[in-house]
N, C-alpha and C positions, 0 to 999 in steps of 0.2 A: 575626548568626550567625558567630561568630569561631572556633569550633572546632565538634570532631566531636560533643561533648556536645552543643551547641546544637542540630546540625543532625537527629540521632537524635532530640532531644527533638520540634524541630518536624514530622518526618515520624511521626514517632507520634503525634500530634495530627490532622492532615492525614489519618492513617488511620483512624483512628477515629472523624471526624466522616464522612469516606468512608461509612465502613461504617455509620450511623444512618441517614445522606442514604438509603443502597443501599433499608435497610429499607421506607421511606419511597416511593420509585420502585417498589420492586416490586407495587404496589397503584394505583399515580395510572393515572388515566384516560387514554387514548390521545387524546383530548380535550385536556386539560392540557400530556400534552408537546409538542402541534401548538403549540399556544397560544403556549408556551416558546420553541420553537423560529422562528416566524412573528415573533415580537416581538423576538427576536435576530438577524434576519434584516435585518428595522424598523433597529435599533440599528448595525448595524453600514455598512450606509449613512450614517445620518445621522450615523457617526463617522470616517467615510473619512478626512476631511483628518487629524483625530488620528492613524487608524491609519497613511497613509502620513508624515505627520511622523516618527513612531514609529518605521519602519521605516528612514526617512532614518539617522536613529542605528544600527541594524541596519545597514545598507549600509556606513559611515563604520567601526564596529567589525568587519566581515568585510574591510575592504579591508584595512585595519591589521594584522586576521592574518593575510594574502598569501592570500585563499582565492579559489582557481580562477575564471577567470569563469563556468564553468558551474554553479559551486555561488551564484556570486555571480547568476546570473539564479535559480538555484532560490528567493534569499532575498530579491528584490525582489519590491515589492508598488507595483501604481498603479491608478489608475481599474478597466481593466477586470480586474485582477485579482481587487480588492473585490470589483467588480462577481458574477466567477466564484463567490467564494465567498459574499455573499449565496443567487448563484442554488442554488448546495450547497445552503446552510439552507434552503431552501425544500423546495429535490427530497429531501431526508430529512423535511421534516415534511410530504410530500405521500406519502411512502408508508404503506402499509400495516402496522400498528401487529401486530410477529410476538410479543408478550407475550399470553398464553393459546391462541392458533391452535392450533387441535388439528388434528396431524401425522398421527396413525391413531386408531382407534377400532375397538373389534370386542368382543363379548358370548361368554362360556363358559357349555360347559355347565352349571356350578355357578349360573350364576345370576349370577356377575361382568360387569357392565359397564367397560371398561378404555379409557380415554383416555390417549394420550399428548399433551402441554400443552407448549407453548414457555414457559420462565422463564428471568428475566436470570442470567446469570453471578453478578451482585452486585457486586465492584468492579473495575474495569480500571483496570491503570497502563500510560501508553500513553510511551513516550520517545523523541523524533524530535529529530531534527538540520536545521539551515535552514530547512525549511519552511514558513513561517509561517501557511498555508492549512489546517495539520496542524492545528493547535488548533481549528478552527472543525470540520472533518471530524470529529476524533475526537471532540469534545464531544457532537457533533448526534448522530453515531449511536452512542455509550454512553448517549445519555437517551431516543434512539428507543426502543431495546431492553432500557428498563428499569435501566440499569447505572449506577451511580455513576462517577465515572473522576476519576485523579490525572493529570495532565499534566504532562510534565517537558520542555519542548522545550530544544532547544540553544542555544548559549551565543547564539549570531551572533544569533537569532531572539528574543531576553527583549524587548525593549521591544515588538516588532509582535506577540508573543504576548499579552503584559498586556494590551494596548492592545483585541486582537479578545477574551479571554476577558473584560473587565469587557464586555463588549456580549450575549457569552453569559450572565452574571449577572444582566444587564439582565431578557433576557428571562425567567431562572428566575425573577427577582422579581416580574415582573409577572403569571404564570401563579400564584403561589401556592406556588411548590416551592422547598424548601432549596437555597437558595445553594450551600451545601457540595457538592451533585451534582456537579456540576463546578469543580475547584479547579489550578488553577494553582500545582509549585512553586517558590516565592517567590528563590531563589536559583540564578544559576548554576554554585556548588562542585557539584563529581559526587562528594562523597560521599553526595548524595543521589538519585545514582541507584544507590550502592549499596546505601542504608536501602530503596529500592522493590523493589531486586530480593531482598531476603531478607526481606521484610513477607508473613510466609507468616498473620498474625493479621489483615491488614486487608485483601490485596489477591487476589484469586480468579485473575486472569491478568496477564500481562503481553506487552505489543506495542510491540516496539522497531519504529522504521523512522527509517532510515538506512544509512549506509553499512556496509560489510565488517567494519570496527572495533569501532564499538557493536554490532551485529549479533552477533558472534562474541564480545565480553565479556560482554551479555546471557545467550546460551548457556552459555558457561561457567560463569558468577556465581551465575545463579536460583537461586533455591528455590523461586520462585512457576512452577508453568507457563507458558510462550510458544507464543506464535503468533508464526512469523517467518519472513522468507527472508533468509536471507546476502548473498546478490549476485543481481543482475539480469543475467548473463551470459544476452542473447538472440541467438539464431542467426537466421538467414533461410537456406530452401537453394532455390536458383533451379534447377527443374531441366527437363532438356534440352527438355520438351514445354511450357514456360512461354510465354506470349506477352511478346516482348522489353520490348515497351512497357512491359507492363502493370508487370514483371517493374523495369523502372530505375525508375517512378515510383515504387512500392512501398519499395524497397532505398533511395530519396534521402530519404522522407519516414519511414520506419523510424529512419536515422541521423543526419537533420539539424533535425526539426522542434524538438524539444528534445533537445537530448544528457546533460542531468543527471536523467532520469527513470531507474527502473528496467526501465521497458519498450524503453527506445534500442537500436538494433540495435546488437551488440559484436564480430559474427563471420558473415561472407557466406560461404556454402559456394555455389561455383557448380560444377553435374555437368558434368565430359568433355563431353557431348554440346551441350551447349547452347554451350559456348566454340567450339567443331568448330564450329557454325552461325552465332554469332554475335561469335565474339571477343570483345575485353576492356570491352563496351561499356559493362558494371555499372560496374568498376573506372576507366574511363575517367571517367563520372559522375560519382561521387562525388569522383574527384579535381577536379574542373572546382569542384563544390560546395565546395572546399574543405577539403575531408576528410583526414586523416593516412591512407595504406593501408598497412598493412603485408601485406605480399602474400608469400606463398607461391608456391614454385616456376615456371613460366610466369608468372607473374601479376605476379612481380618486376620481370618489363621492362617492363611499361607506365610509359611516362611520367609522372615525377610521384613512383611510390609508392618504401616504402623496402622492404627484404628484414622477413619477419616474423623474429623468437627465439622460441624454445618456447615463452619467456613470455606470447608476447602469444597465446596460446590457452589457452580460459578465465580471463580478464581483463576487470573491469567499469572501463572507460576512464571512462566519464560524461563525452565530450569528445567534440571531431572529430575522433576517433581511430577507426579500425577494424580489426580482421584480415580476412582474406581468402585463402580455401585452393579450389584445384580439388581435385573426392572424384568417384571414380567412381559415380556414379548413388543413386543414395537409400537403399541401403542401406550406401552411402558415409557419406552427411548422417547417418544414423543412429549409425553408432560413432561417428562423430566427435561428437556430441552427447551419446550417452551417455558421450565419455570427460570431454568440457568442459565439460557443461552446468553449470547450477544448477537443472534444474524447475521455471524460470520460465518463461520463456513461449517457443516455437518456433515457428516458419513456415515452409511449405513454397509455392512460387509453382511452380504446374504448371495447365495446362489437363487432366491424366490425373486423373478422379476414381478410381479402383485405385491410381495409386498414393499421393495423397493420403488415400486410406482406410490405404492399408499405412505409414505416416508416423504417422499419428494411432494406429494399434495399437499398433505398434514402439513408443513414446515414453512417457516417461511426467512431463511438465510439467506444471504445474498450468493452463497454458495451451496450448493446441496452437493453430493459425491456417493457414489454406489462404486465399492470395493477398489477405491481408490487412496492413499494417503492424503492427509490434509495440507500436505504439507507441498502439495501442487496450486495452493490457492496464492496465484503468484501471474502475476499481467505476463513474464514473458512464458512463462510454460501455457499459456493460453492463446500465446503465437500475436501475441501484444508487443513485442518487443521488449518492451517495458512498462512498469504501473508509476505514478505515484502515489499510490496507495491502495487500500480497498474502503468501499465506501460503501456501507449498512444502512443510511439512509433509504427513502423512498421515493425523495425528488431528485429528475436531473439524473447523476447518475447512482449506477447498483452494482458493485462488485468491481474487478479490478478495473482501476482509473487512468485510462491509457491515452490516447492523443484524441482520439474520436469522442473519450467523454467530458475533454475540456475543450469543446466545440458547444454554442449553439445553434441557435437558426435564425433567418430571418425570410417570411414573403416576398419574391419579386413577382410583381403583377404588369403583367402588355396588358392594351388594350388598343385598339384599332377606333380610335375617335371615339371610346366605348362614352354616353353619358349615362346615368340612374336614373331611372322614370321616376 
């Protein structure tokens, strides 16, 4: 594929066997896609060593283009990585099959019985950066829920992508179902993500996940509807009635457990009150942990961190980087979140259940969290099995994107010889 002919030709191809495959999925048995998905489960075990070989190349071509080590852990893959994402294909073909579930039902006067019915979307183009875990997540729950899906992962991620989608192939082949259901595409030029994002004839949605860049050209570009979140700017606000302990273990493993997630903590609000009683002991933490602080006002002189810039509020770091601002009491943490947030996910660490009710009203995140890490905002610790992605929007779906929210609906209406007066 040496020019833009080529690549328009091949992504229109790509779409339209999509869109057969869809026809196909919207009927198969919830049987079938267990089967599918169990057996690509099977496959991608007994192909670890390929896939991390596979990935080794991935590694070697993200080092070459100087990418961060935090994106450079996001792109590694080993034993128990594999391991994780088998266990994904499993927890998506162990759930509950949301294609037909009838959502309400209720009988009218006239005589009309009316169901409302869960049905796939039809095709999803999904386009992610690094991840190479992405491929097997989005596969498994686009064919849980019915959905055909075009995968376009990024550049760093081609070989450990190929590598896990022929294992999801595997399994569509040995269930009985078109290959074409899930399709991998074949180059990494991004003029083919921009043939996906104006395939308004093959593709029913589209779900970027990645960073601020792809995130915000998607938006811009579509033609096809999205599901998306721009950045993962998460807050944590510690406030005066928190228990300390509780309050640093939360804030360390919020910031440090993975920092290239979009759940990572990006900006510590600690209330007046709780500093008055306990001092700089968060900020102290995390620096100990190795943490970049940029710290606001008082919070400056602690040892270690540096003075914050505007910039560094609302700012998704994806590093050992953090801000850090004293806000008087929680309705402090509140403007200051609705002026930086992104409506991903927020946490408030307080033992006052009031005021963590008034925190969860106030807000409006696609996640909220009381004394919990952020770094829980994640489809399978929500007993999702798996996400492909979280979604900040307000249509459609809200927060982690899992098999049930790339479903629609549609009315079935009986009617016993019903006519309309």
């Amino acid at each position: 594929m040496d020019d833009q002919t080529d690549i328009t030709a091949v992504m229109d191809d790509i779409g339209s066997r999509a869109r057969a495959a869809s026809a196909i999925l919207a009927s198969t048995s919830a049987e079938a896609k267990t089967k599918a998905l169990t057996a690509a489960a099977d496959a991608v075990w007994e192909h670890r060593a390929d896939i991390i070989s596979a990935n080794a190349e991935d590694l070697k071509f993200g080092a070459a283009k100087g990418l961060s080590p935090a994106m450079m852990d996001r792109l590694m893959l080993d034993d128990d990585r594999v391991a994780g994402i088998v266990e994904g294909l499993r927890a998506v073909a162990a759930q509950k099959d949301p294609v037909g579930d009838v959502i309400a039902e209720w009988d009218m006067p006239s005589g009309l019985n009316i169901r409302r019915v869960r049905t796939p979307l039809g095709v999803i183009g999904v386009i992610y950066e690094s991840r190479p875990n992405v491929t097997a997540d989005a596969g498994a729950l686009c064919l849980k829920s019915g959905n055909a899906v075009i995968l376009r992962g990024g550049s760093e991620s081609f070989n450990s992508s190929s590598a896990i989608h022929q294992c999801l192939v595997e399994g569509l082949t040995e269930a009985g179902l078109p290959a074409d259901a899930i399709q991998l595409v074949p180059t990494r030029d991004r003029a083919a993500v921009s043939a996906m994002l104006t395939a308004t004839d093959h593709i029913d949605v589209i779900v970027p996940r990645g960073g601020k860049g792809l995130v915000g050209l998607v938006q811009r570009e579509a033609r096809v509807p999205v599901f998306a979140h721009l950045e993962g700017i998460c807050h944590t606000y510690v406030d005066g009635k928190a228990d300390p302990a509780m309050a640093l273990e939360i804030v360390l493993n919020a910031k440090t457990r993975r920092t290239g997630i979009c759940g990572a903590l990006e900006c510590l609000l600690v209330d007046q009150a709780f500093y008055d009683k306990h001092g700089a002991i968060l900020i102290e933490g995390l620096v100990a942990a190795g943490v970049e602080v940029r710290a606001d006002g008082v919070l400056a002189n602690v040892p270690g961190t540096s003075p914050a810039s505007a910039d560094d509020f609302g700012r998704e770091f994806l590093d050992m980087i953090c801000s850090a601002k004293i806000v008087d009491g929680v309705e402090g943490a509140i403007a200051h979140i609705r002026k930086y947030g992104s409506d991903h996910t927020d946490a408030i660490i307080t033992e006052d259940e009031a005021v963590a009710a008034h925190f969860f009203a106030q807000l409006d995140s696609a996640i909220l969290m009381h004394n919990a890490s952020t770094q829980f905002a994640d489809g399978g610790e929500f007993g999702m099995g798996a996400e492909i992605g979280i979604a900040t929007g307000k249509m459609h779906a809200r927060g982690p994107v899992g098999a049930e929210q790339l479903t629609s609906f549609q009315y079935l209406v009986k009617g016993k010889g019903s006519l309309r007066g």
